[in-house]
C-alpha positions as CSV (number, residue, x, y, z in Angstrom):
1,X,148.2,-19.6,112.7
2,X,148.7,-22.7,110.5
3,X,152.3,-22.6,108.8
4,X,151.4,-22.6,105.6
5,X,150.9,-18.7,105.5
6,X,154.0,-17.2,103.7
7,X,155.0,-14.1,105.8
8,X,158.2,-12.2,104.9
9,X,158.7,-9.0,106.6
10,X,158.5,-5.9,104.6
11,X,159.7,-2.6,105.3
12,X,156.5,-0.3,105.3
13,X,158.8,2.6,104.9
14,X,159.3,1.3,101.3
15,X,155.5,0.7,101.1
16,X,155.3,5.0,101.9
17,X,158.4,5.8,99.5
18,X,156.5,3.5,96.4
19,X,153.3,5.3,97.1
20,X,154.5,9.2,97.5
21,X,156.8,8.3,94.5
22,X,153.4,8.3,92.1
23,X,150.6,10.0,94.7
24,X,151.7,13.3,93.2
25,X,149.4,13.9,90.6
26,X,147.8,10.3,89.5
27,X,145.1,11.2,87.7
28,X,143.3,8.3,86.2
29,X,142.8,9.1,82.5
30,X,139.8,12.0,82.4
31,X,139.5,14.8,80.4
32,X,142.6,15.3,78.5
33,X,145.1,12.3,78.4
34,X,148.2,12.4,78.0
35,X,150.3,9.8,76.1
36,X,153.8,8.8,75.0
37,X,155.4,9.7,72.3
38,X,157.4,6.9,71.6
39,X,157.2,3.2,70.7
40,X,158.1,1.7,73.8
41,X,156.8,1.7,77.3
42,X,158.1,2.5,80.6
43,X,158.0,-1.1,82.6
44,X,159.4,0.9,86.1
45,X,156.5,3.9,86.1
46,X,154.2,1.1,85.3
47,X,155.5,-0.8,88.7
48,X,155.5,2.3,90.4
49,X,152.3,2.7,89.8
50,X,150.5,-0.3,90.1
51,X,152.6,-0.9,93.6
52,X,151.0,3.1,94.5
53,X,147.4,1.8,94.1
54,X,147.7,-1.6,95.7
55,X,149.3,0.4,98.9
56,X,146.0,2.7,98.4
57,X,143.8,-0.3,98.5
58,X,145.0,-2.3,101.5
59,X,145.1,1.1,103.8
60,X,141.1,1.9,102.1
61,X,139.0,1.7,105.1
62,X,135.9,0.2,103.0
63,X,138.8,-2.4,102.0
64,X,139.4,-3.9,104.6
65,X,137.5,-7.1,105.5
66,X,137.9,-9.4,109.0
67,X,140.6,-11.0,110.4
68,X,142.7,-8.0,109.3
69,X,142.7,-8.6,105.7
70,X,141.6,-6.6,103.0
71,X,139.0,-7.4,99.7
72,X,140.5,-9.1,97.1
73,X,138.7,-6.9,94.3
74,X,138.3,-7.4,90.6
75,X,139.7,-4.2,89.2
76,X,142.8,-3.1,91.7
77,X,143.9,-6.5,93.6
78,X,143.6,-8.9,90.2
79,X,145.2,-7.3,87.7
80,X,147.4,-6.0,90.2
81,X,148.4,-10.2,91.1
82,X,148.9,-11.3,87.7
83,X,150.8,-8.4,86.5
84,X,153.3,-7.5,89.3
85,X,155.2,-10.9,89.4
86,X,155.6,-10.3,85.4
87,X,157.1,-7.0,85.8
88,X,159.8,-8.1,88.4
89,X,160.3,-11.0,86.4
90,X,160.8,-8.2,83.8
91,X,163.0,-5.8,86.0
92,X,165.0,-8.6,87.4
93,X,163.7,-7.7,90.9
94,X,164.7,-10.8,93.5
95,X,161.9,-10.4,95.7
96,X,158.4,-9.5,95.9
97,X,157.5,-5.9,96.1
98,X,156.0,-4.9,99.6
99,X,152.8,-4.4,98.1
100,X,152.8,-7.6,96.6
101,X,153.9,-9.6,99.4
102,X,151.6,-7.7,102.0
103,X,148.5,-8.8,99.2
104,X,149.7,-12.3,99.1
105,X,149.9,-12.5,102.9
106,X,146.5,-11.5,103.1
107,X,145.3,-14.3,100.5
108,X,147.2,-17.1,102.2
109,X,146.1,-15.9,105.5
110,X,142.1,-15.8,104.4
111,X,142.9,-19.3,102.8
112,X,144.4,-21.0,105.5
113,X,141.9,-19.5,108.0
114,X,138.5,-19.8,105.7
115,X,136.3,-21.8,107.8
116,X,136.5,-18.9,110.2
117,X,136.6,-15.8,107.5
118,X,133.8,-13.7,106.9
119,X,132.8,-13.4,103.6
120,X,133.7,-10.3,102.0
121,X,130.0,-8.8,102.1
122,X,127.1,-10.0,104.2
123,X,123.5,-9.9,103.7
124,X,122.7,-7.9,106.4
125,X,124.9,-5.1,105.1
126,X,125.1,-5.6,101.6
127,X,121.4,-7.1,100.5
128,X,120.2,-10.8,99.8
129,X,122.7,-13.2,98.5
130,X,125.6,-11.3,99.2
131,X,127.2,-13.5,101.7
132,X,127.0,-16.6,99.3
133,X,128.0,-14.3,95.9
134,X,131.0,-13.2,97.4
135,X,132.2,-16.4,99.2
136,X,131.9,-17.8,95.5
137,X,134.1,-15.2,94.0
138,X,136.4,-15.2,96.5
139,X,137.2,-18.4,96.1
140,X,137.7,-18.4,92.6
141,X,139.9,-15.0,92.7
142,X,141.9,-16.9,95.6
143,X,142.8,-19.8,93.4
144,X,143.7,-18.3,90.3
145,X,145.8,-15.8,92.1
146,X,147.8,-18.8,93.6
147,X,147.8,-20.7,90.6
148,X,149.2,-18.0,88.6
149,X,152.4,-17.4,91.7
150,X,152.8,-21.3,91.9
151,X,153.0,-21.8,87.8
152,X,156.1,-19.3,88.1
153,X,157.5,-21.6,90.6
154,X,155.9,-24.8,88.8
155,X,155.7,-26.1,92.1
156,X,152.1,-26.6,93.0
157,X,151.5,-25.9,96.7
158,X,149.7,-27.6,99.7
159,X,148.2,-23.6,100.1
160,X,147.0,-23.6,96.3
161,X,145.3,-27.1,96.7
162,X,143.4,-25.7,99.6
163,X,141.9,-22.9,97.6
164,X,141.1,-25.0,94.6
165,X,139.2,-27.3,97.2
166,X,137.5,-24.3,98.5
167,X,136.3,-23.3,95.0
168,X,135.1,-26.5,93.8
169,X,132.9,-26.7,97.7
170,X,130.9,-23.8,95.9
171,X,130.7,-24.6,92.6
172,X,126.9,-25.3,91.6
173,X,126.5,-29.1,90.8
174,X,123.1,-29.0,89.5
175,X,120.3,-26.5,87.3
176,X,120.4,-23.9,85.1
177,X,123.9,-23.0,86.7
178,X,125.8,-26.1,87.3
179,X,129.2,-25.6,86.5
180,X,129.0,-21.7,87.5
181,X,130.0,-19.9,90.6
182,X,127.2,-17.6,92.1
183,X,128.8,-14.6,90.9
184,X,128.8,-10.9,93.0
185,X,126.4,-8.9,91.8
186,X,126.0,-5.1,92.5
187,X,125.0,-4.2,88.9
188,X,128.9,-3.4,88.1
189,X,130.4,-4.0,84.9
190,X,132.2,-5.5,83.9
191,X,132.9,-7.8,86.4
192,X,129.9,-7.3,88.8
193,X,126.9,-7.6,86.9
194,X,124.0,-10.0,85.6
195,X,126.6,-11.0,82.8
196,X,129.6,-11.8,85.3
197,X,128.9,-15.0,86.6
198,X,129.9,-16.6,82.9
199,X,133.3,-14.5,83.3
200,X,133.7,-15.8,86.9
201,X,133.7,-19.1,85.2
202,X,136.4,-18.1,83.1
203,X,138.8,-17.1,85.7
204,X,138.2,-20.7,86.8
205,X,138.6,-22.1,83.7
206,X,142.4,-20.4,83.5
207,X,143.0,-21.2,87.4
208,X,143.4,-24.5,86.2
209,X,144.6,-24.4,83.0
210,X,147.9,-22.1,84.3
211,X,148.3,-24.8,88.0
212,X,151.6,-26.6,87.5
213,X,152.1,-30.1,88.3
214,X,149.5,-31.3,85.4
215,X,146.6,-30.3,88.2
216,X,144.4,-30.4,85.4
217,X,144.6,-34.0,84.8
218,X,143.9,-34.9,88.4
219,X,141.3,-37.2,88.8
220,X,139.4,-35.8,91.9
221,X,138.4,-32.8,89.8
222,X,137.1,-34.6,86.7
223,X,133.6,-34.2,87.6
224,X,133.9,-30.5,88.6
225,X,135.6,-29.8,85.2
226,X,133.4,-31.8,83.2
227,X,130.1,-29.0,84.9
228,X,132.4,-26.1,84.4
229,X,133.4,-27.2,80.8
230,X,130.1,-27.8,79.6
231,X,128.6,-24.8,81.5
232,X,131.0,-22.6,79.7
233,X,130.1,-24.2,76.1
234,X,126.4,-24.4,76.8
235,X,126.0,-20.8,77.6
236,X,128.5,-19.3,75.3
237,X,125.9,-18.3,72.6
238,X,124.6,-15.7,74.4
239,X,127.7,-13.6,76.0
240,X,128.7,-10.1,75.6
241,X,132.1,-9.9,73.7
242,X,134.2,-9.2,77.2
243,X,132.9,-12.8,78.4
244,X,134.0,-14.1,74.8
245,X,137.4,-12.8,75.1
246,X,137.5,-13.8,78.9
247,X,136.7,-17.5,77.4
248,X,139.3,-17.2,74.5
249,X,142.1,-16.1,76.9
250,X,141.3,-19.2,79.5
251,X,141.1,-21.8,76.1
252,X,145.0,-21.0,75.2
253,X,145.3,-23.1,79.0
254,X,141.6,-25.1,79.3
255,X,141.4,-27.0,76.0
256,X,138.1,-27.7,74.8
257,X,136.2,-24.4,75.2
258,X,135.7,-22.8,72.1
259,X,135.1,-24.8,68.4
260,X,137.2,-23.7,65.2
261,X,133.9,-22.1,63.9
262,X,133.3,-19.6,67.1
263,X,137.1,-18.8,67.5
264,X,136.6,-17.5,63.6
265,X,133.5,-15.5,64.3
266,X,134.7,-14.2,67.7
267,X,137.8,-12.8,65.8
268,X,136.1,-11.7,63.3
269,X,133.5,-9.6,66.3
270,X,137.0,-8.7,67.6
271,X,138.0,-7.1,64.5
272,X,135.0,-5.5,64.0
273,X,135.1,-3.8,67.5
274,X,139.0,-2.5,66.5
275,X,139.3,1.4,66.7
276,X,140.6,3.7,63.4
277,X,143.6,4.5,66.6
278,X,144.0,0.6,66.9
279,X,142.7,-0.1,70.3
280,X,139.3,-0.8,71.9
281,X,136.8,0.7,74.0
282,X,135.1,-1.3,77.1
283,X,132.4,0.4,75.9
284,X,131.9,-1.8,73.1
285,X,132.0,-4.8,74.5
286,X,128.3,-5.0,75.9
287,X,125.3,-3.5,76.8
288,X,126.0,-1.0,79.2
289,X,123.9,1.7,81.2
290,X,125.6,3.9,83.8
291,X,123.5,4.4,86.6
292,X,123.7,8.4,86.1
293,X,122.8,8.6,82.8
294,X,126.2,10.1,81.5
295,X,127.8,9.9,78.4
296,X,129.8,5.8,77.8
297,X,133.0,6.7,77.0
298,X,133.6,5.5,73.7
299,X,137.7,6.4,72.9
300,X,139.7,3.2,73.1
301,X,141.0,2.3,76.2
302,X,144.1,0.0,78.2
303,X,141.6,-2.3,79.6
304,X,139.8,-3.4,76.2
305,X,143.0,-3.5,74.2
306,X,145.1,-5.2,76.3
307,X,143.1,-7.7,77.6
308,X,142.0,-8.4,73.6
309,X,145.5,-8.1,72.6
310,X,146.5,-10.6,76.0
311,X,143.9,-13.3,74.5
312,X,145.3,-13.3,70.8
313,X,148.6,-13.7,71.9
314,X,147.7,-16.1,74.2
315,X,146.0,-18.4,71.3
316,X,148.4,-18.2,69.0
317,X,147.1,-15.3,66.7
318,X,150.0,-12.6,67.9
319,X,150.8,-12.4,64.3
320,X,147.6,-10.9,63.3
321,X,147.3,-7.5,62.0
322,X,144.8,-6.6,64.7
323,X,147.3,-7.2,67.5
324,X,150.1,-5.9,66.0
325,X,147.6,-2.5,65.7
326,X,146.8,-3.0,69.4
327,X,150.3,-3.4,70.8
328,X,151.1,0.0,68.8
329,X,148.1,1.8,70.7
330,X,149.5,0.2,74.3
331,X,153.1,1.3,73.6
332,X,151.7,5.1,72.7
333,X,148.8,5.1,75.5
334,X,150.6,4.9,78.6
335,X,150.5,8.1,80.8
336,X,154.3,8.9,80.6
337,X,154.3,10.8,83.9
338,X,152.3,8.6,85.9
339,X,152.7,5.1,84.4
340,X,149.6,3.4,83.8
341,X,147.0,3.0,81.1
342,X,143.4,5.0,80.7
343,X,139.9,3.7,81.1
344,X,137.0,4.5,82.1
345,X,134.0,3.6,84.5
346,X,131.0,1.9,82.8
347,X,128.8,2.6,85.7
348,X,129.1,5.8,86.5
349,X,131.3,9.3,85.7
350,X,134.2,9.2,88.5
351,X,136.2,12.6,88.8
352,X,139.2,10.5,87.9
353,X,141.1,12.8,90.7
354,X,139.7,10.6,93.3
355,X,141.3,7.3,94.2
356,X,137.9,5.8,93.3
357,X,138.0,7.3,90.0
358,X,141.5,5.0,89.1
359,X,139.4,2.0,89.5
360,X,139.7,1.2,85.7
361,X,142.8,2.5,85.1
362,X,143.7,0.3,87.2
363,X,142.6,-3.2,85.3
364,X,143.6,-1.5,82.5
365,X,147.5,-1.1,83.5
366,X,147.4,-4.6,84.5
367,X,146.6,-5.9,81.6
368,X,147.8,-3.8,79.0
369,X,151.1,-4.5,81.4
370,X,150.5,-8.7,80.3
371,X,149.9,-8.1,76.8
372,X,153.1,-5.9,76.3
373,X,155.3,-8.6,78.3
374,X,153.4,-11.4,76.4
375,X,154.5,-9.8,73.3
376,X,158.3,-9.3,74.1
377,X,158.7,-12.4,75.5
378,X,157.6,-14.1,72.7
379,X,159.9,-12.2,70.2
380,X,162.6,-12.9,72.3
């Protein structure tokens, strides 16, 4: 196996002791929720929780993927990536959590090996274009999961480099999509619809925009940034709002993305979209159609909010009202038994006492788990 794969031995019986200390119970906000009481938030349950899932995820068998590695998935393994580090960061924790560390083994591993992985879904078993829509993704996930562990280090590494090289191999050079990633599409939102491949191009956008070492600025990716810039600006007029805010969140790091004009219109959408409670529903920020034909939940969620709240803060508005309104509904909103934060499917009604039913919940405590830290680190 090449060297560059970063393998530090983990004791799995930590692995079982972080996952009973939360299986107890988890229920992934349904029916009744219950919230905090107080104004502040409970960083270790939060942890504890988000460790419990990612344990769920790698030992999932419909998880796990070739080469013994598991799917690097848009709603558990992301938020999951960008939030964990924060939180020991937080905690003062030295290493990584076992979770953690058994994830980013997995990442490195299907990076250093990816001329010989499989791609996460196949035609054959998944329908046409499958093999090509999840290669794409997976090379954008793998790079701005990288980016985001190297620009804590502000080292970037050889392994990084590899997966940006990966990413821009697949980007679309030409047509209706240059710039774009072919996006996976199972008719999921948020992040695996018809509307995800622009939010795919987002995640690329902030891949770069977070890469120490002024990766940016490097020449042999001028071209490639030049397509995803202007893919990103050309089809901007017509995105749902959760591809706006994906696109204000990666401008705070990928200058040149959004005009004075459509930052003021998209915060005044934003504002519009703000709950009487202060937070935000999913369910408001596009045209969704569960495949049952249940009820959209409609009370505001930890996904919306605290990825809206994350974007503000991130451009320089943390001042506003709006957030200030939206960090009050995170610090209230988080399940003070179980740690995380409640949202729902907009596909389909889970029994949120199923692991699958937590799917949401779990973006949501990832990022309301961002926009918290954002906000005390910045008042700090």
């Amino acid at each position: 196996m090449n060297s560059r794969i970063l393998v530090i031995p983990v004791m799995l019986a930590s692995v079982v002791v972080i996952a009973a200390s939360v299986n107890n119970g988890v229920a992934a906000a349904g029916g009744k929720l219950e919230t905090a009481t107080t104004t502040s938030w409970d960083h270790t349950a939060a942890a504890a929780y988000l460790d419990s899932r990612q344990v769920w995820w790698q030992s999932w068998p419909k998880a796990q993927r070739d080469h013994q590695t598991v799917c690097i998935s848009c709603h558990t393994a992301l938020p999951y990536a960008l939030a964990r580090p924060a939180l020991r960061q937080q905690s003062g924790e030295q290493n990584l959590a076992a979770p953690e560390q058994i994830m980013f083994n997995y990442i490195a591993k299907r990076v250093t090996l990816w001329n010989e992985m499989e791609p996460f879904y196949q035609d054959g078993k998944s329908g046409p274009n499958k093999s090509v829509e999840s290669r794409n993704t997976e090379a954008v996930l793998n790079a701005l999961i990288l980016a985001s562990y190297d620009a804590r280090r502000n080292h970037l590494t050889e392994l990084t480099k590899s997966a940006f090289k990966d990413a821009w191999a697949v980007q679309q050079q030409s047509g209706d999509k240059a710039g774009a990633w072919i996006w996976l599409n199972f008719h999921n939102g948020p992040w695996e619809s018809e509307v995800s491949e622009y939010w795919g191009a987002t995640m690329a956008a902030l891949a770069v925009g977070i890469a120490p070492d002024n990766y940016r600025n490097n020449p042999e990716i001028q071209g490639n940034l030049k397509l995803l810039r202007a893919y990103l600006r050309r089809e901007y007029p017509t995105q749902p709002l959760v591809n706006r805010i994906a696109v204000l969140w990666a401008s705070a790091k990928f200058p040149g993305l959004l005009t004075s004009n459509e930052r003021a219109a998209l915060l005044k959408s934003i504002s519009a979209a703000q709950q009487t409670d202060g937070g935000w529903s999913a369910t408001s920020l596009g045209k969704w159609q569960r495949r049952d034909n249940t009820p959209l939940e409609t009370r505001s969620d930890g996904y919306a909010t605290g990825i809206i709240v994350l974007a503000l803060e991130q451009t320089g508005m943390r001042r506003l009202p709006q957030v200030s309104r939206g960090l009050d509904w995170l610090r209230h909103n988080q399940s003070p038994k179980e740690g995380f934060w409640p949202a729902w499917s907009l596909n389909k009604q889970h029994d949120p006492s199923t692991d699958t039913g937590r799917f949401m919940s779990d973006a949501a405590t990832g990022y309301a788990v961002l926009a918290l830290l954002d906000s005390q680190e910045k008042t700090r």
